[in-house]
C-alpha positions in Angstrom: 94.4 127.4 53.7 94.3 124.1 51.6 92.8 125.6 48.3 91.7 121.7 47.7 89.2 121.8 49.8 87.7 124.4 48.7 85.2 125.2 45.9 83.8 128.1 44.1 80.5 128.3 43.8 79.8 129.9 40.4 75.8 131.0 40.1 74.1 134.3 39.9 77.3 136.7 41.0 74.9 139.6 40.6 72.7 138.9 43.6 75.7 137.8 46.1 76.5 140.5 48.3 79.4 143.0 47.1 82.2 144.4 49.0 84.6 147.5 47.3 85.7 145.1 44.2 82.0 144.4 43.2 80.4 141.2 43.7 81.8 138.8 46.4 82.2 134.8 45.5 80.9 132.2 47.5 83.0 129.9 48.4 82.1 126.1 50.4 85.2 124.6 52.4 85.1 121.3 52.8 86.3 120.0 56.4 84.5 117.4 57.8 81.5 119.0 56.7 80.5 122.0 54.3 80.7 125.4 55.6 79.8 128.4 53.2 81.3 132.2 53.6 81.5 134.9 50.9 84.8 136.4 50.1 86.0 139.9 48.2 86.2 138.6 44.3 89.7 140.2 43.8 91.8 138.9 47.1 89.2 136.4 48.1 89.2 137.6 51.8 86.2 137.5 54.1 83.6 139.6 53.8 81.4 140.5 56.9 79.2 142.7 55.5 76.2 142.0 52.9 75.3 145.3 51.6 77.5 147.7 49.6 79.4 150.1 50.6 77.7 153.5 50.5 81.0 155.7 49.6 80.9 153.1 46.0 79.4 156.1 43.8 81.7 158.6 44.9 85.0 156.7 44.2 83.6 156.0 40.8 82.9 159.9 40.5 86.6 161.3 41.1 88.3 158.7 39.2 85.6 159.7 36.3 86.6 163.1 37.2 90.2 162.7 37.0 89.8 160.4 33.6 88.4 163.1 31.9 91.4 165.5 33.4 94.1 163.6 32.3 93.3 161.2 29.6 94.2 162.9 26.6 98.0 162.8 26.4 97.9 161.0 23.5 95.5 163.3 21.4 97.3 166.1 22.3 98.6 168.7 19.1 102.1 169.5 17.9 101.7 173.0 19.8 100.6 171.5 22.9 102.8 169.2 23.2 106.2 170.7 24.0 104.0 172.8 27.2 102.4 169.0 29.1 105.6 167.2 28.6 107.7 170.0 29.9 105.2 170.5 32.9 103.6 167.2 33.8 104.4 165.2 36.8 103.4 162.1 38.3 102.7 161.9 42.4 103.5 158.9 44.1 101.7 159.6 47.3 98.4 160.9 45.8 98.5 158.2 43.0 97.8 161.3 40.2 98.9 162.8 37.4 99.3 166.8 37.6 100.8 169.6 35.3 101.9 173.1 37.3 99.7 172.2 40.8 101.4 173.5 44.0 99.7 171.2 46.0 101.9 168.4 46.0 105.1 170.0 47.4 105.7 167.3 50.3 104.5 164.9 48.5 107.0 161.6 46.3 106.9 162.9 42.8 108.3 162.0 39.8 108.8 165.4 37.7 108.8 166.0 33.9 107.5 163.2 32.7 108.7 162.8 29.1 106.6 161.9 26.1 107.7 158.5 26.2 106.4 158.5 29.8 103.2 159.8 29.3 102.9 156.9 26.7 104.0 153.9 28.8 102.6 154.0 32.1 103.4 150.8 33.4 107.6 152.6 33.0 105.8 155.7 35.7 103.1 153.4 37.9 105.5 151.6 40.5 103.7 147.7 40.2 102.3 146.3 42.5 103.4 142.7 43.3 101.1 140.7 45.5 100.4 137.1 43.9 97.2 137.3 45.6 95.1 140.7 44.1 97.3 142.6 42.1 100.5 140.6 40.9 101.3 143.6 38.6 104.3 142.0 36.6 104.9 143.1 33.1 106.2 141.0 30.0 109.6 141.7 28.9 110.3 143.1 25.3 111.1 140.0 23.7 107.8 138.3 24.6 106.0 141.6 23.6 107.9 141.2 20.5 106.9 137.3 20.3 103.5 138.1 21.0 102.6 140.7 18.7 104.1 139.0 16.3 101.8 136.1 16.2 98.8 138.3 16.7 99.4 140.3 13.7 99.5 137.2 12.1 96.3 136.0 13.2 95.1 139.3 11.7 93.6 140.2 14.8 91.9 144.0 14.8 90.4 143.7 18.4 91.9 143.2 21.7 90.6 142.7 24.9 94.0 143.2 27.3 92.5 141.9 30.9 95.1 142.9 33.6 98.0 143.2 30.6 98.5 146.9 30.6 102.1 146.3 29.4 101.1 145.0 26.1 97.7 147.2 25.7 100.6 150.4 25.6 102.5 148.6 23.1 99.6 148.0 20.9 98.3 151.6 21.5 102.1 153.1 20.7 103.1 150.4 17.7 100.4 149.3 16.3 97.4 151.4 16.5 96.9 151.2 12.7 96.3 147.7 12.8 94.9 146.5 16.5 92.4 148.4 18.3 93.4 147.6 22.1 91.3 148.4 25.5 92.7 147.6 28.9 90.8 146.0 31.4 92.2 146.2 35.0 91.7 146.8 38.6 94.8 149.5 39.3 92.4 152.2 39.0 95.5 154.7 38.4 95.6 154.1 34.7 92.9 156.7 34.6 95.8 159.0 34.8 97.4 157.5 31.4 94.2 157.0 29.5 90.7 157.9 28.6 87.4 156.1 29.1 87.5 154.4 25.6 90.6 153.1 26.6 90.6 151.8 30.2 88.1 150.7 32.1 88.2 149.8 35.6 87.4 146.1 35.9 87.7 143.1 38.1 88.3 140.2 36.1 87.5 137.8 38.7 83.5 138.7 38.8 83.2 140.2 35.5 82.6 143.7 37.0 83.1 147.1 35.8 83.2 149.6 38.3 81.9 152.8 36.3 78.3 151.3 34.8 78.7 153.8 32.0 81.5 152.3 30.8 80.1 148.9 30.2 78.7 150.4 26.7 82.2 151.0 25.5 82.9 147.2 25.8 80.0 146.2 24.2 80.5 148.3 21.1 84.3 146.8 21.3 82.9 143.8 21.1 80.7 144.2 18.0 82.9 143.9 15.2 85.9 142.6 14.1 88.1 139.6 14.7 89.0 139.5 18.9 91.5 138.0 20.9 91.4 138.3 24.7 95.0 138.4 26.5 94.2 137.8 30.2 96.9 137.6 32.8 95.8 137.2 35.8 98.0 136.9 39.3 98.9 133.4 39.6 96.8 133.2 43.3 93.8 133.5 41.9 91.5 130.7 41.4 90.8 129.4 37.5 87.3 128.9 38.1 86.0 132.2 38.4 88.4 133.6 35.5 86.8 130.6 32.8 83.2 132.3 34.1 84.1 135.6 33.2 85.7 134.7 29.8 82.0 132.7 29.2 80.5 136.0 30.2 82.1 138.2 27.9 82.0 135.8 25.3 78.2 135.5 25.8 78.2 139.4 25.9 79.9 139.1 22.5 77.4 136.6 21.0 74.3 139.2 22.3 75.7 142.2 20.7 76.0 140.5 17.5 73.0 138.9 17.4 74.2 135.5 18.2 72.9 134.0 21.0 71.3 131.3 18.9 74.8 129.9 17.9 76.7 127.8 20.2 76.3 128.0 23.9 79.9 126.4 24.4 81.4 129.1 22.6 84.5 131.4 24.0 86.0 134.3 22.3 89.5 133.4 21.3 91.8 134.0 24.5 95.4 134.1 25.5 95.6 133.1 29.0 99.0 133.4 30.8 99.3 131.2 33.3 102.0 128.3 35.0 102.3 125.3 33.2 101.3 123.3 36.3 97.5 124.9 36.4 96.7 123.1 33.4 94.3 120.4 34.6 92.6 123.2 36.1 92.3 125.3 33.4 91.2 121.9 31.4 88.8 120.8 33.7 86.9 124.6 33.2 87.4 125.4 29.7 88.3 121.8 27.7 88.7 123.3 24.7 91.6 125.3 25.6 95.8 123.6 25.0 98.8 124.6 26.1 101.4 126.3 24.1 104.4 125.5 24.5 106.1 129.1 24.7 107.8 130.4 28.1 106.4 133.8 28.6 108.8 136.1 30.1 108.3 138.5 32.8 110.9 141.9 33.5 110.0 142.5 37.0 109.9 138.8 38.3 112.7 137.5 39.5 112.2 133.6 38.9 109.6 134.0 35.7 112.9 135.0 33.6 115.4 134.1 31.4 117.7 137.0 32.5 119.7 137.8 35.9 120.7 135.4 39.1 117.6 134.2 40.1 116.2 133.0 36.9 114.9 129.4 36.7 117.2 126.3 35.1 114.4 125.5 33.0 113.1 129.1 32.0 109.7 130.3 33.0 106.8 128.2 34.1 104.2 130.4 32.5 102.9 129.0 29.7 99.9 130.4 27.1 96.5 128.9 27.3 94.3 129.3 24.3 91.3 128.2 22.2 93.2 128.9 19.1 94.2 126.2 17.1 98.1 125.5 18.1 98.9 125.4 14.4 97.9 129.0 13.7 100.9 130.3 16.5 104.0 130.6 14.3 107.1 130.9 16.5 109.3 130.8 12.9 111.7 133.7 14.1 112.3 133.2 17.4 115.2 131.8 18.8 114.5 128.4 21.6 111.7 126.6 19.3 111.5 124.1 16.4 108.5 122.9 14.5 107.3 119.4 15.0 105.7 118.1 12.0 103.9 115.0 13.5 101.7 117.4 16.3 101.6 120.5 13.4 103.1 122.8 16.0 105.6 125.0 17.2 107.3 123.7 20.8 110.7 124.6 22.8 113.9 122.8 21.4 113.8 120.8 24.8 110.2 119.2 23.9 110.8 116.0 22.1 108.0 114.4 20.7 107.0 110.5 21.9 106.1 108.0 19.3 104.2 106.1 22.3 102.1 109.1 23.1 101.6 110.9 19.7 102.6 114.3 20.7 105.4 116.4 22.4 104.7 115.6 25.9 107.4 118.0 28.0 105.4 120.5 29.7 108.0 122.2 32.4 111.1 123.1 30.0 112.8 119.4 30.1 112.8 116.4 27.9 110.2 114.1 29.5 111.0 110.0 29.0 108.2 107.3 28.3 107.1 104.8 31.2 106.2 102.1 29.2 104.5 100.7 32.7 102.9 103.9 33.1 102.1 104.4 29.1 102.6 107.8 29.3 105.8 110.4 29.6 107.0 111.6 33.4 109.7 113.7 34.5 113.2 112.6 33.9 113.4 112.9 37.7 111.0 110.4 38.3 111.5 106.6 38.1 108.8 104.1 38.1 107.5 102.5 41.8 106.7 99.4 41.4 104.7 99.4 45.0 103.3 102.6 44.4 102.2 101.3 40.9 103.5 105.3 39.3 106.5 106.9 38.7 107.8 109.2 41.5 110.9 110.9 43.0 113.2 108.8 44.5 113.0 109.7 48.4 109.0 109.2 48.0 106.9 107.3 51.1 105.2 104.7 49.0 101.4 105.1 49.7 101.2 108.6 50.3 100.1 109.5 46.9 97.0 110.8 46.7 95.5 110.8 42.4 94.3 114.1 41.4 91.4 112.8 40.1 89.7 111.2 43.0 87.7 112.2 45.6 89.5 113.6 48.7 86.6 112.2 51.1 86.0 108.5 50.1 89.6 108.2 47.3 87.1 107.1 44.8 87.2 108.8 41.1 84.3 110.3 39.4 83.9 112.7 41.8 84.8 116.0 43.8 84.6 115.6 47.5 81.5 118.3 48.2 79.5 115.8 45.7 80.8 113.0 47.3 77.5 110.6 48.6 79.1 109.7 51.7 80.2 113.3 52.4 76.4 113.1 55.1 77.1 109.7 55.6 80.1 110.6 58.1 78.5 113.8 59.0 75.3 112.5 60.7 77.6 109.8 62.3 79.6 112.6 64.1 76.0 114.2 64.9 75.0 110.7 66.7 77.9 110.9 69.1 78.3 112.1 72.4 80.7 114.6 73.5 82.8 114.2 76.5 82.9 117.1 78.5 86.4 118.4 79.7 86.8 118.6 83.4 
């Protein structure tokens, strides 16, 4: 499915009809002529069905039930301690946490969970790895390391971590004093791990939190302080619905603090881990937001590495998005980065900056060259086609380029092609003809 023909109808998400993962998007293809169909919010598959589904209130129930059973591992005294770490297990086939049950004896489980376990989840939970819902891939130590370096010095007290349960653990284990973290995410089986003041069950991709109760606890975490959203979300999704949800909870923000007379533009300060290559589209939906230039590391992707066989030439492609100003991100201490005094920012050793174009242009972990034809930088791969009036590869067809920023209907810009005015132009002309029947 060409995800360019496609759009994402963003409007009223509360009165579309909802599927298991809470409100469905509707979503308008683009083929000839429009055709509209709701699909599941978190793996944007069909949805047949336009009421809810009646079992909704009991799977909320028993993961409430089992929050409150196992979410105090962290709280738990000096005497008690020794006894649950001695005596807890984790089961693989039942997705649950237990201490001294019986019932599990055919069942994959991992036994005698240490302390350290019990703290870290994500080193217990076995990921789950599907670009396309889930894409449950954790950031290596360094980055953590990088990460909540900067943070501290941003003298953030607050954090949102949307799908980054890896970093929410390492706040909650290493810097608790300082940062008050709650996870976001849709693996329901960090109910096990934590309470309901520190994880709630949540689909990022229409804003929705499965247990209503919990949606108090976000807004009182979002009534004071100074907060930083870290979303990382699987790289399949689309950006569109993601930017709504961050103008959502910023909005929610702005209620809660009596705010909603300041500016409607406004977004909470975010992180937002995604490839370098979805910038336009991540542009396009939240302008405010630039790319920093720091290769985020993952420890159980393969390619999104700097470690092992399969890692990439030119590190990882996933970049940070943010709405904080660049020149507040001091990479000072680690290794790979310089300071560029002309753009006032920290970028990769690789990223030279251009006179011609007044900043440090590289964007994919190589020094890009200036096309003076062009006026801007390209890929040192590329080399300027005279016919094709751009730079390109080498073994390119000449006139097959198609700009990003035109219409996909008529190839004029200014437009997307389900606004385009000749869009019903073409479609009543198909209407006017007559079909041939097959014999």
């Amino acid at each position: 499915m060409d995800s360019t023909c496609i759009d994402v109808v963003i409007n009223d998400l509360d009165n579309n009809p909802q599927c298991l993962h809470g409100p469905t998007l509707l979503f308008r293809r683009i083929k000839g002529k429009a055709k509209e169909y709701y699909a599941c919010a978190a793996c944007r598959d069909h949805v047949k069905t336009q009421k809810p589904f009646e079992n909704y209130s009991n799977i909320i129930k028993s993961l409430t039930f089992q929050s409150n059973s196992y979410s105090d591992k962290n709280k738990i005294d000096a005497d008690e301690k020794d006894n649950i770490v001695s005596n807890s297990s984790y089961c693989y086939t039942c997705n649950c946490l237990f201490v001294n049950d019986n019932n599990h004896s055919e069942c994959n489980v991992l036994p005698n969970l240490t302390l350290h376990q019990l703290t870290y989840p994500t080193e217990v939970i076995i990921p789950k790895v599907d670009s396309k819902m889930h894409a449950q891939y954790f950031f290596s130590k360094p980055t953590l390391d990088d990460l909540l370096s900067i943070i501290t010095r941003l003298k953030i007290n607050r954090v949102l971590c949307i799908g980054t349960p890896r970093i929410h653990e390492f706040i909650v284990n290493k810097f608790k004093d300082q940062i008050t973290s709650i996870l976001l995410d849709l693996d329901k089986n960090y109910f096990n791990f934590y309470n309901r003041n520190e994880f709630i069950w949540y689909n990022m991709f229409n804003n929705y939190i499965f247990d209503k109760e919990q949606k108090e606890i976000l807004m009182n975490h979002l009534c004071c302080g100074r907060i930083l959203i870290l979303l990382d979300p699987p790289f399949g999704g689309r950006v569109e619905p993601l930017a709504n949800t961050l103008k959502l909870l910023s909005k929610s923000f702005l209620k809660v603090n009596n705010k909603l007379n300041g500016a409607m533009d406004f977004i909470l300060e975010t992180f937002w881990f995604f490839p370098y290559y979805m910038e336009q589209h991540i542009i396009r939906n939240l302008p405010e937001f630039k790319m920093f230039d720091y290769k985020v590391n993952y420890e159980n992707h393969s390619s999104f590495t700097n470690t092992g066989n399969r890692k990439r030439k030119f590190g990882s492609p996933v970049r940070i998005f943010t709405n904080v100003s660049l020149s507040k991100l001091n990479l000072k201490r680690v290794t790979g980065y310089k300071y560029c005094k002309s753009c006032n920012y920290w970028v990769s050793n690789e990223n030279r900056h251009c006179n011609e174009c007044k900043f440090c242009t590289s964007k994919d972990g190589r020094t890009w060259v200036h096309c003076f034809k062009c006026s801007k930088c390209v890929k040192p791969s590329y080399e300027h086609c005279d016919t094709c009036k751009r730079c390109c590869l080498n073994d390119h067809v000449c006139g097959k380029f198609q700009p990003y920023e035109n219409c996909y209907h008529c190839h004029l810009p200014g437009h997307k092609k389900n606004e385009c005015p000749r869009l019903n132009e073409n479609k009543f002309e198909r209407k006017g003809k007559i079909k041939k029947r097959k014999l």
